[in-house]
C-alpha positions as CSV (number, residue, x, y, z in Angstrom):
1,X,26.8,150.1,-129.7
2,X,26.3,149.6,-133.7
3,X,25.9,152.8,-135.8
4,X,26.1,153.7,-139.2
5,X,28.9,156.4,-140.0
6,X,25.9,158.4,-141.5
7,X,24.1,158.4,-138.0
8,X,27.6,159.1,-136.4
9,X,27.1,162.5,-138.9
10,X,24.1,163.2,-138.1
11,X,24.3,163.1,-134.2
12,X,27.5,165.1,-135.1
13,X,26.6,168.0,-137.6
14,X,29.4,166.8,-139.2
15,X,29.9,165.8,-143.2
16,X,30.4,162.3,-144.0
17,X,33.2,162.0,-146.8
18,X,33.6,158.3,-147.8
19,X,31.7,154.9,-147.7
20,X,28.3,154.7,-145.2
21,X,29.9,152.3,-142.8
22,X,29.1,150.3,-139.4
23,X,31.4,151.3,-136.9
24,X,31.2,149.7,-132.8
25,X,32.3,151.7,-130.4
26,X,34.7,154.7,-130.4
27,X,38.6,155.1,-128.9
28,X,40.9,158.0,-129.2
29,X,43.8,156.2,-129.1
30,X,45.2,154.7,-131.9
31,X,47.9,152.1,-129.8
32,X,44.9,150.0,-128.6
33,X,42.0,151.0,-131.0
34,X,40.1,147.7,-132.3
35,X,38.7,146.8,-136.2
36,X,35.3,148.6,-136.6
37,X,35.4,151.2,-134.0
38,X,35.2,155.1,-134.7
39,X,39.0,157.1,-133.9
40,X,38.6,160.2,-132.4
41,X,41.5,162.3,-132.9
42,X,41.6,164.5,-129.7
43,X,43.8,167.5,-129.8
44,X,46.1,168.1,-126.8
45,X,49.2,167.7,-125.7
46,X,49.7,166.0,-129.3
47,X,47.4,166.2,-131.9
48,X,45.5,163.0,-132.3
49,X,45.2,163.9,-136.1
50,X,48.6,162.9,-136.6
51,X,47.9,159.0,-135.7
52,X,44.7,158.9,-137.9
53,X,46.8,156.9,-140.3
54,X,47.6,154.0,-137.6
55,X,44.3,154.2,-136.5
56,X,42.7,152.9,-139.8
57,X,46.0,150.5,-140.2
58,X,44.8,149.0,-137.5
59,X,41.4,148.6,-138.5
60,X,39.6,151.5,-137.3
61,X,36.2,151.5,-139.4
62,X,36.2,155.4,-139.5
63,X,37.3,158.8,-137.7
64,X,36.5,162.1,-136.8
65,X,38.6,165.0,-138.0
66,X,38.7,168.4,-138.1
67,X,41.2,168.6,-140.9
68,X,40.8,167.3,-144.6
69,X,40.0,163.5,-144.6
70,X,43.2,161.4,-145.5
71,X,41.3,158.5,-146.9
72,X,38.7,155.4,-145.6
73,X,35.5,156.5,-143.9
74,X,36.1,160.3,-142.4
75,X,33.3,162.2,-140.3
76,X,34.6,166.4,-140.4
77,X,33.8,168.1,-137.7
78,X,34.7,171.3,-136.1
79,X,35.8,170.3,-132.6
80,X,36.5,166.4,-132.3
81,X,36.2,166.2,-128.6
82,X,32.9,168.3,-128.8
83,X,31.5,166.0,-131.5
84,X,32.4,162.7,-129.0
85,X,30.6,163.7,-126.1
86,X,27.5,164.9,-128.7
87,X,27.6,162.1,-130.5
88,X,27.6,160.1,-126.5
89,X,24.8,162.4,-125.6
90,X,22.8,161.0,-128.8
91,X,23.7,157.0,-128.2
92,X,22.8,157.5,-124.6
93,X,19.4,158.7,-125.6
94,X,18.8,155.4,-127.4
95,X,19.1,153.5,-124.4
96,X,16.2,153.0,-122.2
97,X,18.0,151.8,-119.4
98,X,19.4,152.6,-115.6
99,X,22.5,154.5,-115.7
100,X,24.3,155.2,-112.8
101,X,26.5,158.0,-112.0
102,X,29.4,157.7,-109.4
103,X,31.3,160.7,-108.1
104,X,32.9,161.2,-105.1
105,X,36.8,162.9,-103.6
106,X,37.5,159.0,-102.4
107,X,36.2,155.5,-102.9
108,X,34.4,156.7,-106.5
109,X,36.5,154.0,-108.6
110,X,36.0,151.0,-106.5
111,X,32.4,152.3,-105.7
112,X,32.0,151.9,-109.8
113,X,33.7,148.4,-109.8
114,X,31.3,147.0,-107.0
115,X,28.0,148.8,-108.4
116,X,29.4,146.9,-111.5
117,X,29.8,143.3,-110.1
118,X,26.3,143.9,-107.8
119,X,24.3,144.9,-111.2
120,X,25.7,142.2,-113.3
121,X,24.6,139.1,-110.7
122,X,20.8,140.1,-112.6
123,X,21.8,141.5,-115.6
124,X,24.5,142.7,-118.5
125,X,26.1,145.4,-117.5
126,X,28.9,148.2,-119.2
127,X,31.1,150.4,-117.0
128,X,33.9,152.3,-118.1
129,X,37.5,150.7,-117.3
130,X,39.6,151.7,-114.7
131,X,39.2,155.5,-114.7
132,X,37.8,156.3,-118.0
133,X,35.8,159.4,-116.0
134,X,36.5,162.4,-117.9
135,X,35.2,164.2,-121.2
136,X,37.0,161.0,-123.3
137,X,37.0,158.5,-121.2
138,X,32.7,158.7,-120.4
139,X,31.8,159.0,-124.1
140,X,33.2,156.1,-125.4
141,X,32.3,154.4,-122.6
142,X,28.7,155.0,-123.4
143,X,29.6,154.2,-127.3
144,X,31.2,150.9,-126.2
145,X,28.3,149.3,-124.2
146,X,27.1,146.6,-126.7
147,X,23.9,146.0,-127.9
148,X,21.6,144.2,-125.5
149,X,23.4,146.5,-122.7
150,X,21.0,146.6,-119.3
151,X,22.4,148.9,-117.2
152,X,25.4,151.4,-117.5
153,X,27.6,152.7,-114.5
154,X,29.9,155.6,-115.0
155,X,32.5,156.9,-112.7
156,X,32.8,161.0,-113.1
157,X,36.0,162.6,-112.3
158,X,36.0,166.3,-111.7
159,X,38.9,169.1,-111.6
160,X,36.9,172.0,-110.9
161,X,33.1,173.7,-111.8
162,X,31.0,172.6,-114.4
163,X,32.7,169.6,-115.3
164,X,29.9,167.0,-113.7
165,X,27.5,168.8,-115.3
166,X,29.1,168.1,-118.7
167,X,29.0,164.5,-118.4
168,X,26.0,164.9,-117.0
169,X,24.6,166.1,-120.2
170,X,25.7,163.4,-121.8
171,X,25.4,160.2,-119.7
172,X,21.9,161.6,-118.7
173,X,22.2,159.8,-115.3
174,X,18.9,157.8,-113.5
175,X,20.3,157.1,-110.4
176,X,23.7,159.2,-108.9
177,X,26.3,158.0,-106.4
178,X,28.3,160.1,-104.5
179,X,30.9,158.8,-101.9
180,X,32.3,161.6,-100.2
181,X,34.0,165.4,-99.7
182,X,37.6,165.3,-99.0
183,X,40.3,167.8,-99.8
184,X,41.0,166.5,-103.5
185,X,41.8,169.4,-106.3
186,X,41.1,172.2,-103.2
187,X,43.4,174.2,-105.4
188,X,41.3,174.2,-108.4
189,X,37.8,174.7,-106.5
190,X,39.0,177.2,-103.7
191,X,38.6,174.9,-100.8
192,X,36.4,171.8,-99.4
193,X,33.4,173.4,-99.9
194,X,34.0,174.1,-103.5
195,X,34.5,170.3,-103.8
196,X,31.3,169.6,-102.4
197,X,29.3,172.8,-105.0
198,X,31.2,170.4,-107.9
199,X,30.2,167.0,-106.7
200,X,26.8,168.4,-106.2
201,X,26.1,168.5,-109.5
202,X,25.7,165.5,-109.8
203,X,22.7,165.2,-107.6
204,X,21.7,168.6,-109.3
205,X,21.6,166.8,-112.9
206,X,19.0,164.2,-111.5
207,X,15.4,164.1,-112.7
208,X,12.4,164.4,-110.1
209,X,12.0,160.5,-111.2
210,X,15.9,159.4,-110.3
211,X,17.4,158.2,-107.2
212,X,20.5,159.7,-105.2
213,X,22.6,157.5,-103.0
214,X,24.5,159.6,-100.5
215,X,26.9,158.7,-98.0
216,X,25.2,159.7,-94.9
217,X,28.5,159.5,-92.6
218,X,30.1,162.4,-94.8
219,X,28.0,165.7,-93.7
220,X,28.5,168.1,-96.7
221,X,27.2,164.9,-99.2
222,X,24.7,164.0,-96.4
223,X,23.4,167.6,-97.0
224,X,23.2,167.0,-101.0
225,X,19.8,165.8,-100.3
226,X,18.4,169.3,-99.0
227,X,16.9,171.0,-102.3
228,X,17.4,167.5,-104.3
229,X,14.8,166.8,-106.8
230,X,15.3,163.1,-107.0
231,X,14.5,160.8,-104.6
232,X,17.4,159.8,-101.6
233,X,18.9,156.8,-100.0
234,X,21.2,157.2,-97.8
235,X,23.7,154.5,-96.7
236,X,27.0,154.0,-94.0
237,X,27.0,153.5,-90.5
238,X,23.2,154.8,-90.2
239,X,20.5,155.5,-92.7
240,X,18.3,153.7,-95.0
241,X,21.5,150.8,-96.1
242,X,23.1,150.9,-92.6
243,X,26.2,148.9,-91.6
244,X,26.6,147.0,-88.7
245,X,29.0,144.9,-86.9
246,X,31.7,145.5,-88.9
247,X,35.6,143.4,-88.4
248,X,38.2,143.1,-90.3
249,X,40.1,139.9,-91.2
250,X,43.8,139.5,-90.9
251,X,44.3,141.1,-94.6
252,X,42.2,144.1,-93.4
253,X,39.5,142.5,-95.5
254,X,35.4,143.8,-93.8
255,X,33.2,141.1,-92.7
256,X,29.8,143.4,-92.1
257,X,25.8,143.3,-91.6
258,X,23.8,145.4,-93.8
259,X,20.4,146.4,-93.4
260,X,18.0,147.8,-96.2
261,X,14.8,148.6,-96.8
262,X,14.8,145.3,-99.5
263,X,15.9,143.0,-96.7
264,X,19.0,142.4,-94.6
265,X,22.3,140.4,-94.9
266,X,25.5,140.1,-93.9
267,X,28.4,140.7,-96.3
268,X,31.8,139.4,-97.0
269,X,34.4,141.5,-99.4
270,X,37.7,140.4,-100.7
271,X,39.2,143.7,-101.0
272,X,41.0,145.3,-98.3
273,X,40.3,147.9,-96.2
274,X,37.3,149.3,-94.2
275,X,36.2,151.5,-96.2
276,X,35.5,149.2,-98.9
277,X,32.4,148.3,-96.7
278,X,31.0,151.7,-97.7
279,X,31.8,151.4,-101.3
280,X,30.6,147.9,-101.0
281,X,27.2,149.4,-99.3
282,X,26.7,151.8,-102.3
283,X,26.6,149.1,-104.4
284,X,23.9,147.2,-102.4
285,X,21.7,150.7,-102.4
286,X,22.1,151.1,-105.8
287,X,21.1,147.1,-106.5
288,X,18.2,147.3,-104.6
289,X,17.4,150.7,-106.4
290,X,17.0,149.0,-109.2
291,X,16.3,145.4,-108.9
292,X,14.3,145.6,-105.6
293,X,16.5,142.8,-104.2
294,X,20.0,142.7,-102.4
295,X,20.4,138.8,-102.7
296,X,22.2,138.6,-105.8
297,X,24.3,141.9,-105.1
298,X,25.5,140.6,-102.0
299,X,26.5,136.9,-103.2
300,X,28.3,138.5,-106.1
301,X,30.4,141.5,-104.1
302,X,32.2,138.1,-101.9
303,X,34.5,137.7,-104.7
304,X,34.1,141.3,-106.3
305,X,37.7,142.6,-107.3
306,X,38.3,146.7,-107.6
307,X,40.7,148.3,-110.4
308,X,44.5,148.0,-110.2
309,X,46.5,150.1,-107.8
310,X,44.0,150.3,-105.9
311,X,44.7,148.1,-102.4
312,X,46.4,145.8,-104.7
313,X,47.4,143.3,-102.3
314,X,50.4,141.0,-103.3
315,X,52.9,139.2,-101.3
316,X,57.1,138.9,-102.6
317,X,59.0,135.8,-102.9
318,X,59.8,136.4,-99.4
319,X,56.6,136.4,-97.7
320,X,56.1,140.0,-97.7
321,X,52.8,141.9,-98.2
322,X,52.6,144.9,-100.7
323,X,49.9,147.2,-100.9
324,X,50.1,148.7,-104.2
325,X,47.2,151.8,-103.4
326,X,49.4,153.9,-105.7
327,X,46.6,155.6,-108.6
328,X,46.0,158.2,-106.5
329,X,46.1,159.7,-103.1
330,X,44.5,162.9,-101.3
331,X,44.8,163.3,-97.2
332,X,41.5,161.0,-96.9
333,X,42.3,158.4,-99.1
334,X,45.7,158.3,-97.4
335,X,43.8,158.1,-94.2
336,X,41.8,155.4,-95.2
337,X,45.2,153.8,-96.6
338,X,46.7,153.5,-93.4
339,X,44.1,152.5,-91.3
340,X,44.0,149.4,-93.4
341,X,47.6,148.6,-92.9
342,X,47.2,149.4,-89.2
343,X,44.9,146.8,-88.8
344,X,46.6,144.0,-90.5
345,X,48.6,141.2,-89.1
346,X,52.0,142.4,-88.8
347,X,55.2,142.7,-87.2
348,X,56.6,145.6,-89.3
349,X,54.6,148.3,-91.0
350,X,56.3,151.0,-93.5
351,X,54.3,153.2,-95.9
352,X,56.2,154.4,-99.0
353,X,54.1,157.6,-99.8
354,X,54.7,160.2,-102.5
355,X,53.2,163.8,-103.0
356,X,49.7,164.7,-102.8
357,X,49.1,167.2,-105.2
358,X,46.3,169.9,-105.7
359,X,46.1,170.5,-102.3
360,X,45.2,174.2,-101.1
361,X,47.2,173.3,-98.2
362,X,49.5,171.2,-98.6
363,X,52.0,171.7,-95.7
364,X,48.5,170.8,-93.5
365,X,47.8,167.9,-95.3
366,X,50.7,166.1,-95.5
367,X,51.4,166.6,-91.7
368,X,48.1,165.4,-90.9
369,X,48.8,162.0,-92.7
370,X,51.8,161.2,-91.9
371,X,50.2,161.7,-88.0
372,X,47.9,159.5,-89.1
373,X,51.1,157.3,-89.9
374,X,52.4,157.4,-86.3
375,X,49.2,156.8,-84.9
376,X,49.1,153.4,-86.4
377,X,53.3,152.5,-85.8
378,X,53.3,152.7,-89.3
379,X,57.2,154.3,-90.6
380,X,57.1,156.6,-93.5
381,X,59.7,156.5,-96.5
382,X,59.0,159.7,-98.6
383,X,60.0,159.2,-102.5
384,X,60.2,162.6,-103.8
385,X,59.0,165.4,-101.3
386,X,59.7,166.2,-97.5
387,X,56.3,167.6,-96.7
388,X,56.1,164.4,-94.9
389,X,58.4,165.8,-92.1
390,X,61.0,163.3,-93.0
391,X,64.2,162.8,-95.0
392,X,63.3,161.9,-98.6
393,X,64.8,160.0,-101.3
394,X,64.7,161.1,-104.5
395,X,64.8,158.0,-106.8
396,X,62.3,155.5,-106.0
397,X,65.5,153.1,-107.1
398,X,67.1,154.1,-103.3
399,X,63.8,152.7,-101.6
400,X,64.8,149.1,-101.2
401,X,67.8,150.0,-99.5
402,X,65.8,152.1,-97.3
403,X,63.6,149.5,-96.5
404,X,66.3,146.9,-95.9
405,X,65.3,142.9,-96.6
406,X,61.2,141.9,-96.5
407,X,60.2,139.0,-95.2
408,X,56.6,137.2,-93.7
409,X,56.0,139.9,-91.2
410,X,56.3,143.0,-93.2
411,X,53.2,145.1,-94.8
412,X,54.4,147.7,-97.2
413,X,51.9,150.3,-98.6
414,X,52.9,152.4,-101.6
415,X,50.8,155.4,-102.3
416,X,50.9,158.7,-104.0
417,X,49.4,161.2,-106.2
418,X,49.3,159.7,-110.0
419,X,52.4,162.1,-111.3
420,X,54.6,160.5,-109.1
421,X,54.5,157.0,-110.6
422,X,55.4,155.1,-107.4
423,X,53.5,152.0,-108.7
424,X,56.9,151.4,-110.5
425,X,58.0,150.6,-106.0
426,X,55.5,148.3,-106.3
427,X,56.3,146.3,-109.1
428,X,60.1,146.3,-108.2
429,X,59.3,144.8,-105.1
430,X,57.6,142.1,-106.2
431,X,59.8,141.1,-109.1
432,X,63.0,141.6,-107.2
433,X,64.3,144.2,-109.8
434,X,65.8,146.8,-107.1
């Protein structure tokens, strides 16, 4: 979106020192910001103040700052992080367009990158890259979308109350996703149930003249729509988008019928897994939502691809299939995980699974996947932790001679909670660097 520094200001309440400039689209980091957007120094770990300098090196039209401008086009502010997701809140309000919220414990990303590709078979869509779903990452995905934008799907993370809400206020969604209640950041939220009060809010946030689409084969998001203001579709194995006869290929990849209330047809994905059909039948709600057809939605999600490192599937020079599912992991995305693996064509099946953090009980949860594990003759190599119940290595270097040599025959599924990195497995195994 084109602004003016001056309107970037005024949304702001902040002083403009310098030239009245046109800036397109915002980052806050200063490695990979691009010539004419706004830098937004964020204060953290590392003050983002300090790389203000490279930012307009690198072409950065103008900033935000809370401390004394150090040249170019500066916009002070008391709080840059506040001023991003008010001046968000401002540029979203110019838009007269669907936007659609996604949230959910599992599936919320690739849910996001479906509703993406099903949109943009009609029309020009912006969506924020891989998991751009927090109090930075939604903003400036808003302030990127360029002019002539349709349609806008953002993915919303949360880590405990109040944090939907937020970027609710700001993306100001029309429509709202949610995906499912699983035991993701229990420890933050006291439980399941606290999940499900913070994914709520979603649905809470919506407008008497929005839409939510709930998963009606997860009962505490099936039960958002008690009390919802908005209107409700409901979609999975029964429902208003229902899913029928559903198989898997030999790469785990759904073949499935869907049913709507814009029409029926039967869908093909390329990514693996099935619970991509879910995700998949999200999409299609939210296409008909909108466009009042599934036609397009359908024809476009055959060759749909989801974000990295998530059921990445690659083979090695030796035939064998890796499963890089590695972002992120929680007992019900493992689940999901495995079942996949189960039910590809294999001779030999090994999961390489790290942590899963933010767990209220984590002894419980890792047990329960790694029975889930054994249920499918799948063998566990822990990296990192022995909540798994068995012996661990500690460098993810020692997991190739764990393994032993790959070949045509062998599935290998690498997965973990994002802090332990284990995508770095994946990549060794498939450029031989063990």
């Amino acid at each position: 979106m084109r602004l003016l520094s001056s309107q970037v200001a005024e949304a702001t309440g902040g002083h403009l020192d310098g030239p009245d400039v046109e800036i397109d689209g915002a980052s806050f980091d200063s490695r990979s910001v691009e010539p004419g957007q706004l830098f937004v120094p964020i204060v953290a770990e590392r003050d983002g103040h300090d790389f203000v300098r490279g930012a307009l090196e690198a072409g950065a039209g103008a900033y935000l700052t809370a401390r004394e401008p150090i040249g170019g086009t500066a916009i002070r502010v008391d709080d840059t992080a506040a001023a991003l997701m008010a001046l968000a809140a401002w540029a979203r309000r110019r838009w007269e367009i669907p936007v659609v919220g996604v949230t959910g414990s599992v599936g919320k990303t690739s849910t996001k990158d479906f509703t993406r590709e099903a949109l943009a078979a009609t029309r020009q869509v912006a969506a924020n890259v891989r998991s751009f779903n927090n109090e930075q990452g939604l903003p400036v995905t808003i302030l990127g979308a360029p002019d002539g934008t349709e349609a806008i799907v953002v993915e919303m993370g949360m880590r405990g109350f109040g944090e939907i809400t937020r970027l609710c206020d700001v993306a100001a969604p029309t429509i709202g996703v949610v995906t499912a209640v699983a035991a993701s950041h229990t420890e933050r939220v006291g439980g399941i149930d606290g999940v499900a009060r913070a994914k709520r809010e979603l649905v809470d946030a919506l407008s008497t003249s929005g839409t939510a689409v709930l998963n009606g084969d997860d009962e505490r998001v099936a039960a958002m729509a008690d009390g919802c203001r908005a209107s409700v579709i409901t979609y999975g194995s029964r429902g208003d988008v229902r899913i029928s006869g559903l198989a898997l290929d030999e790469l785990a990849r759904p073949r499935f019928r869907v049913d709507t209330p814009w029409g029926a047809a039967d869908v093909e994905l390329s990514a693996s897994g099935a619970h991509m059909a879910a995700n998949a039948a999200a999409a299609i709600a939210v296409a008909g939502v909108i466009e009042g057809r599934i036609e397009p939605a359908v024809a476009a999600l055959r060759s749909a691809a989801v974000s990295g490192m998530r059921m990445q599937i690659d083979r090695t020079a030796s035939g064998a299939i890796v499963v890089n599912d590695a972002y992120n992991a929680n007992p019900d995305s493992m689940r999901a995980a495995l079942q996949a693996v189960g039910g590809m064509a294999a001779t030999r099946r090994i999961a390489v699974l790290g942590a899963m953090g933010e767990l209220d009980d984590p002894v419980a949860g890792h047990r329960r996947v790694a029975d889930d594990a054994a249920s499918h003759g799948i063998e566990i190599v822990a990296v990192g932790t022995e909540l798994y119940g068995v012996d661990a290595v500690d460098d993810p270097a020692a997991v190739s001679a764990v393994l032993g040599p790959l070949g045509p025959g062998d599935v290998v599924l690498v997965k973990a909670s994002r802090a332990a990195c284990l995508e770095r497995v994946a990549e060794a195994l498939l450029d031989g660097s063990f």
